[in-house]
C-alpha positions in Angstrom: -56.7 32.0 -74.7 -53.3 31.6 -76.1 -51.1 29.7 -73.8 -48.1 31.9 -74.0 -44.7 32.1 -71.9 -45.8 34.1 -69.0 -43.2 35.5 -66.4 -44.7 34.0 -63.5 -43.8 33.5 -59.9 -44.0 29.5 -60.4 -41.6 26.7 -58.9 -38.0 27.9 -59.5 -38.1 31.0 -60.8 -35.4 32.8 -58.8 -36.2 35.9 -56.5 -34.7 38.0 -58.9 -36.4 37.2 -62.5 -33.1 35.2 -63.9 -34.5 32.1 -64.0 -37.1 31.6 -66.6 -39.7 28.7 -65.7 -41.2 28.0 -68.9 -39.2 27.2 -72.1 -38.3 30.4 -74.3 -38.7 28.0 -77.3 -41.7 26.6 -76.8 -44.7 27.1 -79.4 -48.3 28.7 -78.1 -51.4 26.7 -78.0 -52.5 28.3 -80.8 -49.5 27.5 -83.2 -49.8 23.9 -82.3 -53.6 23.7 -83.4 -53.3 25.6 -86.3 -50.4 23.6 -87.3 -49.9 19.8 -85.8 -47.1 18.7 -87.5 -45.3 21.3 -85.2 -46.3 18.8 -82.3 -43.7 16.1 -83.8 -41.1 19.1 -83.9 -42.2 20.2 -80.3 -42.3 16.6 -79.0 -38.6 15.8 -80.5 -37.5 18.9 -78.2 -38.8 17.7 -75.7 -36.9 14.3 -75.8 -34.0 16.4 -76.3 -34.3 18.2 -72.9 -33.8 14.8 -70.8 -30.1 14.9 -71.9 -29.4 18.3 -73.1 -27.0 21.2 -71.3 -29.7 23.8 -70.8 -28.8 26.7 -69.3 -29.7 27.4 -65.8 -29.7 30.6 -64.5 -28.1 31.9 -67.5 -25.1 29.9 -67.1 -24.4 26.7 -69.3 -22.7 23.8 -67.3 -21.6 20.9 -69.1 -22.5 18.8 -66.5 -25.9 19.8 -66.1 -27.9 17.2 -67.9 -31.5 15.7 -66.4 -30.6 12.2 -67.1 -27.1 12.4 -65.2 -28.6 13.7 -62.9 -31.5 11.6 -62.2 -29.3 8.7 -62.5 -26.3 9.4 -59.8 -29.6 11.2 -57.5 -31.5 7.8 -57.8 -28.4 5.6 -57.3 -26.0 7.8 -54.7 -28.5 7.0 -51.7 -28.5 3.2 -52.2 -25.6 0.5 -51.0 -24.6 -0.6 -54.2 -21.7 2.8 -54.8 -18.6 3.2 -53.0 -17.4 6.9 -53.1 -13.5 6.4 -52.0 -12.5 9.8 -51.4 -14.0 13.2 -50.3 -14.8 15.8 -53.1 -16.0 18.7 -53.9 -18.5 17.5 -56.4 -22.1 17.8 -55.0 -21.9 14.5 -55.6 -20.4 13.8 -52.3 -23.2 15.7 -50.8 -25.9 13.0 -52.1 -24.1 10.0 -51.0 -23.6 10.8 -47.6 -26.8 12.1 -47.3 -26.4 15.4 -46.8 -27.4 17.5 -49.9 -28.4 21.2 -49.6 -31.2 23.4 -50.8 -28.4 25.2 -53.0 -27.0 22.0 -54.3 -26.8 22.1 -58.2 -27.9 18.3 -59.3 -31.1 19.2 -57.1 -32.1 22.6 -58.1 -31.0 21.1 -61.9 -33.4 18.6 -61.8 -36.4 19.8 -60.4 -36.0 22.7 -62.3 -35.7 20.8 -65.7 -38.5 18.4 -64.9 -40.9 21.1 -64.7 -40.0 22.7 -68.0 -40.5 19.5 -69.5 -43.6 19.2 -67.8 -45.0 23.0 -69.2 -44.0 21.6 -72.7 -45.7 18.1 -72.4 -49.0 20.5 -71.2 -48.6 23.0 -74.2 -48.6 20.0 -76.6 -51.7 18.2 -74.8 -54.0 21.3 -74.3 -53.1 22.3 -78.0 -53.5 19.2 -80.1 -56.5 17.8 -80.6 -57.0 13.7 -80.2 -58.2 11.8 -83.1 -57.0 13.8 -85.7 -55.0 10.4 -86.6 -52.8 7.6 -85.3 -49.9 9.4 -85.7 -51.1 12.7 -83.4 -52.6 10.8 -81.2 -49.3 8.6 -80.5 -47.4 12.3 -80.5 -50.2 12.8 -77.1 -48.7 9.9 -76.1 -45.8 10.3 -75.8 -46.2 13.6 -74.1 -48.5 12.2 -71.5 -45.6 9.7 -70.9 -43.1 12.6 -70.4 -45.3 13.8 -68.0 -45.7 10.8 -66.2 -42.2 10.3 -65.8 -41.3 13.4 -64.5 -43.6 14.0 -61.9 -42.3 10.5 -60.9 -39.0 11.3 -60.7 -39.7 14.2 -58.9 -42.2 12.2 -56.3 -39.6 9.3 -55.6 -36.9 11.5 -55.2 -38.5 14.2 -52.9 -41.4 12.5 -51.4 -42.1 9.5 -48.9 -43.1 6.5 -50.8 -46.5 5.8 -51.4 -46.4 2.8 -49.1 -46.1 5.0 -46.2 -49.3 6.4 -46.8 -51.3 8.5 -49.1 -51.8 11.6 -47.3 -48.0 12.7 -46.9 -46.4 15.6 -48.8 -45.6 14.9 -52.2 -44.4 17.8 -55.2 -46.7 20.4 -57.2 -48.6 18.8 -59.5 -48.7 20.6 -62.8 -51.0 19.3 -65.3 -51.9 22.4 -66.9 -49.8 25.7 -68.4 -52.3 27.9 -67.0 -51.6 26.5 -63.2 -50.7 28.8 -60.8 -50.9 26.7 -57.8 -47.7 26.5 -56.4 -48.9 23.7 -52.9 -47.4 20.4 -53.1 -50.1 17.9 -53.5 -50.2 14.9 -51.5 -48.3 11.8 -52.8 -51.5 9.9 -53.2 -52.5 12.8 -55.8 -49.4 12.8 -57.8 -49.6 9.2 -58.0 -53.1 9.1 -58.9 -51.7 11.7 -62.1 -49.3 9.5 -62.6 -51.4 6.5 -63.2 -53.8 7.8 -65.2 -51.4 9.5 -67.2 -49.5 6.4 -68.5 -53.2 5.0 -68.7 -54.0 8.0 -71.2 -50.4 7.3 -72.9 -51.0 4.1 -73.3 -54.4 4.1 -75.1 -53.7 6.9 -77.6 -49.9 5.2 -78.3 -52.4 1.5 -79.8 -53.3 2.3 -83.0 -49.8 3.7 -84.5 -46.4 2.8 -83.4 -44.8 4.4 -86.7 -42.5 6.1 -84.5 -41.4 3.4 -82.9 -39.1 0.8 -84.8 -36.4 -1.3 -83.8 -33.3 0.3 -84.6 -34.6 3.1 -82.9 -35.9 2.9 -78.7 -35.4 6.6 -78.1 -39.2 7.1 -78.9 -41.6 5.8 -75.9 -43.9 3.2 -77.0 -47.1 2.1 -76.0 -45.4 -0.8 -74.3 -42.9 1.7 -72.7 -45.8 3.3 -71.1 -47.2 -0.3 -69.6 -43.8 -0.8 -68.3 -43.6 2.3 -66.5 -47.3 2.0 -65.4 -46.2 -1.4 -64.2 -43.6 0.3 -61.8 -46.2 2.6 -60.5 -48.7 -0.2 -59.7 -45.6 -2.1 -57.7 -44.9 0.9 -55.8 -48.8 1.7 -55.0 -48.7 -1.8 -53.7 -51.7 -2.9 -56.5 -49.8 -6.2 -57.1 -52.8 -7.5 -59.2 -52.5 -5.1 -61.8 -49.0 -5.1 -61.5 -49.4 -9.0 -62.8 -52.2 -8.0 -65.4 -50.3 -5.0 -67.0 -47.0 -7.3 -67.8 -49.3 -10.1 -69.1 -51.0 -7.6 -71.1 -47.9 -6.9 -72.4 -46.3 -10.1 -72.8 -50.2 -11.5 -74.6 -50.9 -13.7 -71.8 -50.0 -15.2 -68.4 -48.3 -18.4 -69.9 -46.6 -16.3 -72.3 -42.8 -17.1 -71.9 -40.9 -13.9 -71.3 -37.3 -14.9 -71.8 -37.8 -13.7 -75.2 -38.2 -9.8 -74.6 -34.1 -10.0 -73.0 -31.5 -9.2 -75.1 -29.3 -13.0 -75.3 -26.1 -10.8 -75.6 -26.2 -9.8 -72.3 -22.7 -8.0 -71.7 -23.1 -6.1 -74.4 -26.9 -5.3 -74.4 -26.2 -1.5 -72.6 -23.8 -0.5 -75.8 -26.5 -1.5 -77.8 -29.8 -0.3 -75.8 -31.0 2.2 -78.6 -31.6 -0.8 -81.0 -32.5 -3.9 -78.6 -35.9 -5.2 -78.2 -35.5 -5.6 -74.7 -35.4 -1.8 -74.2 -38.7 0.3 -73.6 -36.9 3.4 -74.0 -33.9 5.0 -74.0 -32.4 8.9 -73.9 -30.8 8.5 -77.4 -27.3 9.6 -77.5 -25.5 10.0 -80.9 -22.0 9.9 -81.4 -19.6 12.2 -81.6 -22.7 14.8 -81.0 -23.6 14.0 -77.6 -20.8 12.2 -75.9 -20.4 13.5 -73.2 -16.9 13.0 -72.2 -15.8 12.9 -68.1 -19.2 14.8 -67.6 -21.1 11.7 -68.8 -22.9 9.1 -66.9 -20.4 6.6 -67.3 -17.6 9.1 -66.8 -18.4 8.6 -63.1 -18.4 4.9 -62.7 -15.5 3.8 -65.4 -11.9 4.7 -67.4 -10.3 2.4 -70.2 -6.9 2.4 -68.8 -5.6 4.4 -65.7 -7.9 6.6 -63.8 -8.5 10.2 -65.1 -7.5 9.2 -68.5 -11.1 8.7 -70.0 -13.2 9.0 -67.3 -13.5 10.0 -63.3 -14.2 6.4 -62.0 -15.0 7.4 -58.7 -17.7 5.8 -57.8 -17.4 2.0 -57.3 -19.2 -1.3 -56.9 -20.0 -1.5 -53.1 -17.7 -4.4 -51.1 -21.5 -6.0 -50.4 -22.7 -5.6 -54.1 -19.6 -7.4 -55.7 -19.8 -10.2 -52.4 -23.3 -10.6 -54.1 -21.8 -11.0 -57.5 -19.1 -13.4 -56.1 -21.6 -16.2 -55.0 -22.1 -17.0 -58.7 -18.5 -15.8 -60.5 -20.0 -17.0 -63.7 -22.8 -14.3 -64.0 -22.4 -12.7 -67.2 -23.4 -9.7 -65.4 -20.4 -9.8 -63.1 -17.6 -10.8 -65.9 -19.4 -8.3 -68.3 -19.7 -4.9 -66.3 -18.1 -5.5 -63.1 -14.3 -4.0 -64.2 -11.3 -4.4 -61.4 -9.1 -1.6 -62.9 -5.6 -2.9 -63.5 -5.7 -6.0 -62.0 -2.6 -8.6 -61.0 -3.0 -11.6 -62.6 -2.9 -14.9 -60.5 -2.5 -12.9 -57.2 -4.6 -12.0 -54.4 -6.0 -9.5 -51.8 -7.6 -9.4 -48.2 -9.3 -6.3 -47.3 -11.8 -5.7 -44.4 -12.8 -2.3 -43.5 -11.2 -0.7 -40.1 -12.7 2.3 -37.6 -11.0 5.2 -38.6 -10.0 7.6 -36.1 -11.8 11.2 -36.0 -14.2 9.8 -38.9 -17.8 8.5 -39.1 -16.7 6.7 -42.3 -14.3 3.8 -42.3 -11.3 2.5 -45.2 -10.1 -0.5 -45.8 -6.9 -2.4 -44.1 -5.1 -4.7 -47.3 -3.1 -7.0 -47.0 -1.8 -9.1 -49.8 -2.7 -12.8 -49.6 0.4 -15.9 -50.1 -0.5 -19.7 -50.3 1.7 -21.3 -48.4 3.3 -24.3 -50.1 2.9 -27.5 -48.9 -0.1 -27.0 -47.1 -2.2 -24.6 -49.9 -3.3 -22.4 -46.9 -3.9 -18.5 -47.5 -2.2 -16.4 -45.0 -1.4 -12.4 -44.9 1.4 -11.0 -42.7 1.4 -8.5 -40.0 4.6 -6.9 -38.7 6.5 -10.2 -40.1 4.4 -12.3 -38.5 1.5 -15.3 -40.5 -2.0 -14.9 -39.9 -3.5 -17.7 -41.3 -7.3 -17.2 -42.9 -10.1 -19.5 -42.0 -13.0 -20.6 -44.0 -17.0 -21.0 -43.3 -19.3 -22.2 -45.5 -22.7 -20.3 -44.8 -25.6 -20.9 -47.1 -23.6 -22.7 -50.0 -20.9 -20.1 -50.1 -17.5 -19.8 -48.5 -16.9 -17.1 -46.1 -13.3 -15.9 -44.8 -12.2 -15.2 -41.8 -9.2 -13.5 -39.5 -8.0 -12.5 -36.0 -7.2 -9.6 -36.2 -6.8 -7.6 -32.4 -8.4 -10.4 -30.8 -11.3 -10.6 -32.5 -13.1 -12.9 -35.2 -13.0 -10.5 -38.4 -14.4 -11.7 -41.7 -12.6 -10.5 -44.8 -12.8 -10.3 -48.3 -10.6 -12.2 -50.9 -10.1 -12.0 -54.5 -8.2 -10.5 -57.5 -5.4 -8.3 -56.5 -5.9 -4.9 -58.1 -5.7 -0.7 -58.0 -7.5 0.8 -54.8 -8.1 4.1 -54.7 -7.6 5.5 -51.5 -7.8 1.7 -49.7 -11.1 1.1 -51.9 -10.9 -1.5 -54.5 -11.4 0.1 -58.3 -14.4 -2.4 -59.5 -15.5 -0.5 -62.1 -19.0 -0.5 -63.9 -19.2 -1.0 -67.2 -23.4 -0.6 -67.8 -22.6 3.0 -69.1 -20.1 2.7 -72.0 -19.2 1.7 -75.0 -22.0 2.6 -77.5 -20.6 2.9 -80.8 -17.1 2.4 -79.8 -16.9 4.9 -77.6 -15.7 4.9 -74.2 -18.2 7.8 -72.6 -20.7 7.2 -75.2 -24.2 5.5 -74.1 -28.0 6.1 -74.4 -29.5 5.3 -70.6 -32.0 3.2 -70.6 -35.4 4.3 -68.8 -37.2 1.5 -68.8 -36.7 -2.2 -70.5 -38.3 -5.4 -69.9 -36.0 -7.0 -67.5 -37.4 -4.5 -64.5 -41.0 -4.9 -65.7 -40.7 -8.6 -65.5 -39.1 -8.5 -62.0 -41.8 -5.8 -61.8 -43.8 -8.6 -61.5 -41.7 -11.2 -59.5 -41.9 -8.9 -56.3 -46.0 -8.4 -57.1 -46.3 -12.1 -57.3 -44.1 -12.6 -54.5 -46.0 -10.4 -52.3 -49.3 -11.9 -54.0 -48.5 -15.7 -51.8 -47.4 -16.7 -55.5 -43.7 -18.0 -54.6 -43.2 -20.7 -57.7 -44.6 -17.7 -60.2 -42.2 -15.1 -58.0 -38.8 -17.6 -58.4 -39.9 -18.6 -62.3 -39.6 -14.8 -63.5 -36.5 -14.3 -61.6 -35.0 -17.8 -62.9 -35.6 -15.9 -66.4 -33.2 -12.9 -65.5 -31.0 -15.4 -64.3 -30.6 -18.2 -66.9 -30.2 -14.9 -69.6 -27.2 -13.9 -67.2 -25.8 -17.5 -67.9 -26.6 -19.3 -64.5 -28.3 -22.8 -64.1 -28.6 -25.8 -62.4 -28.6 -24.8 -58.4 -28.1 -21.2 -59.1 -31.8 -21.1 -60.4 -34.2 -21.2 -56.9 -36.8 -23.0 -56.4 -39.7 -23.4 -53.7 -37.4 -25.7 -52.1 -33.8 -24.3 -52.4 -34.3 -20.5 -51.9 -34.1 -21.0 -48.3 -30.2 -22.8 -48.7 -28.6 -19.9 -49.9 -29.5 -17.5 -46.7 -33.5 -16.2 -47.9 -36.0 -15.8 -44.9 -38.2 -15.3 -48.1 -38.9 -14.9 -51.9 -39.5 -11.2 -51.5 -36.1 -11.1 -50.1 -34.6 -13.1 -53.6 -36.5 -11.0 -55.9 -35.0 -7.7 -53.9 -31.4 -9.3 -54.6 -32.2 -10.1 -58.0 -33.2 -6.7 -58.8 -29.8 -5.2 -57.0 -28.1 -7.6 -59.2 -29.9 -6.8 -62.6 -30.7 -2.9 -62.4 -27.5 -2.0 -60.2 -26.5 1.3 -61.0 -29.8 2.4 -62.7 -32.2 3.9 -60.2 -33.7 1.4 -57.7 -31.8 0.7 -55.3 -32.5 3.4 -52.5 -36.2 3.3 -53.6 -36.7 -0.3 -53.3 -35.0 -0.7 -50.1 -37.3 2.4 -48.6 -40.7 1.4 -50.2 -40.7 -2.0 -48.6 -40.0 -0.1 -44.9 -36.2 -2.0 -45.2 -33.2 -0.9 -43.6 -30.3 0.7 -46.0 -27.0 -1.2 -44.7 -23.8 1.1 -45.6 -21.8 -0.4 -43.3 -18.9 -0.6 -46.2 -15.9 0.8 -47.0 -16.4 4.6 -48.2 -16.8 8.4 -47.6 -20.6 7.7 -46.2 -21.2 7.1 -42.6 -21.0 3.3 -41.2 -24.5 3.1 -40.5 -27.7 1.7 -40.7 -30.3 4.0 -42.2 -34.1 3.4 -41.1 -36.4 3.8 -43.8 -38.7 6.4 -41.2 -35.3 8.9 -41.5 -36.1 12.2 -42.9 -32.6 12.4 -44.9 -34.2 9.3 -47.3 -35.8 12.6 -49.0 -33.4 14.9 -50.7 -34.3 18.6 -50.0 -36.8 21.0 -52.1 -34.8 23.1 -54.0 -34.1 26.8 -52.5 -35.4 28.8 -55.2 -38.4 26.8 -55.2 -38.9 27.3 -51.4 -37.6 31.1 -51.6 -40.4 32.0 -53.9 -43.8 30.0 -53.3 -43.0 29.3 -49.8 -43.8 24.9 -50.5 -43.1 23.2 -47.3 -39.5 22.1 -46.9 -38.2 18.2 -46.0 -38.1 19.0 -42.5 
């Protein structure tokens, strides 16, 4: 039977009709067999639906986009983003944890993850495996978009597999001719998942002709083991976690310092071509930048805000702190931007209750050295206040009085805040090809699979192995001597444990692509937003319900799927 575009009542097709499910472009079951070099066509639109403006409901919105979407969705529920103003983006909606059925980036996503999923099935059920390396990799690489999809979908809408098996995950859809519109359990859609990438991965080893490297926007075989090594980590299999990357790197002694790109501030710009990346949404200049309604849009601008992007969204007052412990990470001096800084002078900022608001802003106060004595000081109605210093862990902390009480405060480069939050820009999401808003996201790369393993080792009783793979992120960012940790120095800088220095290490490294939220909630961790910004000061508990954004409406208003209650 022909696998043809049926109008049926499947997840997101709107009450009335308007909102078709399956892709109007998309070639039958029998077309594909008759003709397999139609796959390759087929499988290159199907890369171009993670980053194209598809229209949704009949209307085309240029900020509709899977990948921006996933991205801010992943990131907006973490502590590493500082929103410093209400808006009336939807945005504002998923960082302060209150998204709605009708919100667009939801409904966006979900929807568009599905009608990559029907395409990836077309191309699987219709071409047939061992006609030759070439096809087979093409299964591949749908099996991967598969895989990927149903994974953003169960991380973002789901409880983490960690909290048990048996808990409500998303449909499943692993065939064109499904009609099942239940959620499966997050154990099943993991289980897919798995043996998914597993299938990828296989049919991807005999011809990676696809694959070169100027060019990372195909998947790979080893893009597939990457991802399949993040699945393991969060399905708590640690020892596969360990055997996939060794797999990958040829061995357990295998030095994996190599797979990082050495020019590490400008590795992003140039994803689509570095070795360290897995795989990358391709972007091409001048077709498919996408201006203030890219990625980066959000998080930068090259001179004064609004110019060439929104620059919103900023490092968190915690994330840069982290930064600050080693000011010589090329990771900090490369994508951490203060926009229109003061050179040689300074700023105090500590965040203040603010009346009527669950959120709080920032008092700042300019910071003098007093001559003679070198001491910093701010002034308050005319009067000094001198600021004190601890050193905690190796690192200096400073301090106030400020209405009687012992307040600690934050001190460095003067610069623009936006609405009484410091402009730190990030910089991970620009500058492809010279241009500004230009870049090709990266998916997966090898830094995250090799930290991949640092947190399996780490929860393995393998501490040495744990702090060696995370001293390999670290030297690459330029750090060394006691900025590298060891067995017997972790525990000087503030770490209860290794697991909790590989967690910081991967805030540091990935910031701004993904992980945050999820690996703060998969470990059963408490999400700290006690910072300056539009959220609520509050400590979030990984057991509260609002860690799950909410199933989309017209997915709910049609096959009736429970809802994140």
């Amino acid at each position: 039977m022909k696998n043809i575009l049926l109008i049926l009542a499947l997840p997101l097709l709107a009450v009335s009709c308007d909102l078709d499910y399956f892709p109007s472009d998309a070639m039958t079951s029998d077309q594909l067999a008759d003709n397999p070099a139609s796959a390759v066509y087929s499988t290159d639109g199907n890369y171009s639906m993670f980053k194209d403006v598809l229209a949704y409901k009949g209307t085309e919105y240029t900020g509709n986009t899977y990948i921006r979407h996933y991205f801010q969705m992943a990131e907006f529920r973490g502590d590493n983003v500082s929103l410093a103003h209400k808006t009336e983006d939807p945005l504002y909606n998923e960082m302060c944890y209150s998204d709605l059925v009708t919100d667009q980036p939801n409904s966006y996503l979900w929807w568009c993850a599905y009608h990559i999923i029907y395409s990836a099935n077309s191309i699987i059920e219709s071409l047939p495996e061992g006609k030759s390396g070439e096809y087979d990799h093409i299964l591949g690489e749908n099996y991967f978009m598969r895989a990927i999809c149903h994974l953003h979908l169960v991380t973002l809408f789901a409880k983490p597999y960690s909290f048990g098996r048996d808990n409500l995950g998303v449909v499943l859809r692993t065939s064109t001719e499904t009609n099942s519109t239940v959620r499966a359990t997050v154990g099943q859609v993991y289980d897919q998942i798995r043996d998914d990438l597993v299938k990828a991965a296989s049919l991807m080893a005999a011809d990676e002709s696809r694959v070169t490297n100027n060019n990372h926007g195909y998947i790979s075989r080893d893009a597939a083991l990457g991802l399949l090594s993040r699945v393991y980590l969060y399905r708590e299999e640690n020892d596969k976690v360990i055997s996939t990357v060794n797999d990958m790197l040829g061995g357990e002694g295998v030095d994996p310092s190599s797979k990082l790109d050495p020019d590490c501030e400008n590795y992003f710009a140039n994803a689509l071509k570095s070795p360290e990346t897995l795989w990358a949404v391709a972007h091409v200049a001048t077709l498919e930048n996408r201006g203030r309604e890219s990625i980066g849009s959000m998080y930068y601008t090259v001179s004064e805000k609004g110019v060439e992007g929104w620059a919103e969204m900023y490092y968190s007052d915690p994330l840069v702190k982290l930064f600050q412990r080693h000011p010589e990470d090329r990771r900090y001096t490369g994508f951490v931007v203060p926009l229109k800084p003061v050179e040689g002078a300074l700023q105090a900022r500590w965040a203040v209750e603010s009346a009527g608001d669950s959120f709080r802003l920032n008092e700042i106060r300019d910071v003098t050295v007093e001559e003679g004595t070198g001491k910093y000081y701010i002034t308050n109605d005319g009067a000094k206040i001198y600021l004190t210093t601890e050193v905690k862990n190796g690192f200096t902390h400073y301090y106030i009085q400020w209405n009687g009480a012992k307040t600690e405060v934050y001190v460095d480069q003067k610069m623009f805040c936006f609405n009484t939050c410091p402009a730190f820009m990030c910089a991970k999401f620009t500058g492809q090809d010279g241009e500004a808003m230009l870049s090709s996201p990266v998916m997966i790369r090898w830094a995250e699979v090799i930290l991949n393993r640092a947190e399996a080792y780490a929860k393995s009783n393998n501490p040495g192995k744990a702090l060696a793979d995370v001293n390999v992120i670290r030297s690459r960012a330029g750090l060394s001597g006691d900025a590298l940790y060891t067995e017997s120095n972790y525990a000087q800088a503030g770490y209860r444990s290794v697991l909790e220095v590989v967690l910081d290490e991967r805030r540091l490294e990935l910031c701004y692509e993904g992980h945050r939220a999820f690996d703060v909630y998969r470990n059963k961790l408490q999400m700290d937003r006690r910072f300056a910004g539009v959220q609520a000061w509050e400590v979030v508990e990984p057991t509260d319900k609002r860690i799950l954004y909410r199933i989309p409406y017209d997915e709910i208003s049609v096959s009736g799927i429970p809802q994140n209650d």
